[in-house]
matplotlib code that plots the C-alpha trace (Angstrom):
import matplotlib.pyplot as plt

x = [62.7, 63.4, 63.6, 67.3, 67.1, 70.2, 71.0, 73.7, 75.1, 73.7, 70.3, 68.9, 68.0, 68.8, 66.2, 66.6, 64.5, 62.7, 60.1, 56.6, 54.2, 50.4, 49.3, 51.6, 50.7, 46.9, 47.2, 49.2, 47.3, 43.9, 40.9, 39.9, 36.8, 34.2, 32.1, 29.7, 29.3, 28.5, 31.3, 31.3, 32.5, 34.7, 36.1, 36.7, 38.5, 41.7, 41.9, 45.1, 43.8, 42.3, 43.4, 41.0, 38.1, 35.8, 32.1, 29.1, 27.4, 23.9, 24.3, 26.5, 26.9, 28.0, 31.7, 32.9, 35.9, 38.2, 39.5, 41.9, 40.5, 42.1, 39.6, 35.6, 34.6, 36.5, 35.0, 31.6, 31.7, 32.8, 29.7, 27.6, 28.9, 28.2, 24.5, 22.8, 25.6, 27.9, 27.3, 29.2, 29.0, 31.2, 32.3, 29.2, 30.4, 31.4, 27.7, 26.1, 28.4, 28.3, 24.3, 24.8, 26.9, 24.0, 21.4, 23.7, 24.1, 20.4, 19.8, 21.9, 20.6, 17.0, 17.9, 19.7, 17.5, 17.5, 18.5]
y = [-66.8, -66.8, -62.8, -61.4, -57.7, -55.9, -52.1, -50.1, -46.9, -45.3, -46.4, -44.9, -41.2, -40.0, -37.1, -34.7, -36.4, -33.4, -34.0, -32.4, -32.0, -33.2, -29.5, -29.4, -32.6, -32.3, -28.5, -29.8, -33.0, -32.7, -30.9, -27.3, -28.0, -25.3, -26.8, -24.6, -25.9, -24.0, -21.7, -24.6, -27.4, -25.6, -24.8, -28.6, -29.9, -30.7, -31.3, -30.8, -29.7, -26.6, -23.7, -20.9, -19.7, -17.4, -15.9, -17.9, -15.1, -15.4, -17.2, -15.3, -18.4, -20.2, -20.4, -21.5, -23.7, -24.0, -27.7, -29.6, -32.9, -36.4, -38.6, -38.3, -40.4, -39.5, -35.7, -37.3, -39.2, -36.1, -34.4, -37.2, -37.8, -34.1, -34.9, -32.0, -29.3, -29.2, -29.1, -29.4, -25.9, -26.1, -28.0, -28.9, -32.3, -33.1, -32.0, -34.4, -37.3, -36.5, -37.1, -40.3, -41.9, -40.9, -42.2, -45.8, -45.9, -45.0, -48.0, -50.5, -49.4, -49.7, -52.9, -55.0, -57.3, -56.2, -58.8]
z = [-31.6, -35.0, -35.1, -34.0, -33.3, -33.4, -31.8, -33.1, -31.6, -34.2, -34.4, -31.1, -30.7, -27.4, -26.2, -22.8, -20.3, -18.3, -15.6, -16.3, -13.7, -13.9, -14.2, -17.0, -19.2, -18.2, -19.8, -22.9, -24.5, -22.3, -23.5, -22.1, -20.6, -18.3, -15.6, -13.8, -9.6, -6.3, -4.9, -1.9, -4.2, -5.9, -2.9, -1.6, -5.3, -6.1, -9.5, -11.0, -14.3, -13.1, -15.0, -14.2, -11.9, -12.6, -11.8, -13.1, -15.1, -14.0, -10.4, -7.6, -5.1, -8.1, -10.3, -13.7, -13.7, -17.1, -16.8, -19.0, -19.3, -20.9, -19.7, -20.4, -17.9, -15.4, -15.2, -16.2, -12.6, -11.1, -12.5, -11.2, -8.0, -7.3, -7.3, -9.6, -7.9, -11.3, -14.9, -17.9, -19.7, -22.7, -25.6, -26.5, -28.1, -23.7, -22.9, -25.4, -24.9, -20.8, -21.5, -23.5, -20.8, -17.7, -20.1, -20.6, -16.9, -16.2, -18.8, -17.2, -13.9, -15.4, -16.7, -14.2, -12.0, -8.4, -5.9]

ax = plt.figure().add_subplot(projection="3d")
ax.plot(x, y, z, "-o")
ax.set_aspect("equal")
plt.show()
């Protein structure tokens, strides 16, 4: 190569390694999401970036989760593969694009010859 790097003592920074669990990375750089699902489901998960559960207001059987969230489509499976038991409740901005993506995969579905 016709590059040369060269590292001096003095040009590295050296920073405290620590170990951080999932819980704890999910809950610092993912976003605070709530689902809404039946008291059963909720029961069976084992997300990691589950911070709080609480009562569905208008549904007894059912519970509100508070989930930190760094990938879209990874919760937006989980909602689907729960077949109609779980819903996005808040932000907004997750329910709309959680829509978008069923409506793309309805369309490729839709639109893919059937063997």
């Amino acid at each position: 190569f016709p590059y040369t790097t060269l590292f001096r003592s003095d040009s590295v920074t050296r920073h405290v390694w620590s170990e951080r669990s999932l819980t704890a990375s999910l809950s610092s750089s993912g976003t605070l999401v709530t689902v809404e699902c039946s008291h059963a489901r909720a029961m069976q998960l084992t997300w990691a970036g589950i911070s709080s559960v609480s009562a569905a207001p208008e549904y007894p059987d059912r519970v509100c989760l508070s989930v930190h969230v760094t990938s879209e489509h990874w919760l937006f499976d989980e909602v689907i593969a729960a077949a109609g038991d779980m819903k996005i409740i808040s932000p907004g901005c997750f329910v709309c694009a959680f829509v978008r993506y069923a409506r793309n995969l309805l369309a490729e579905t839709i639109d893919t010859p059937q063997a």
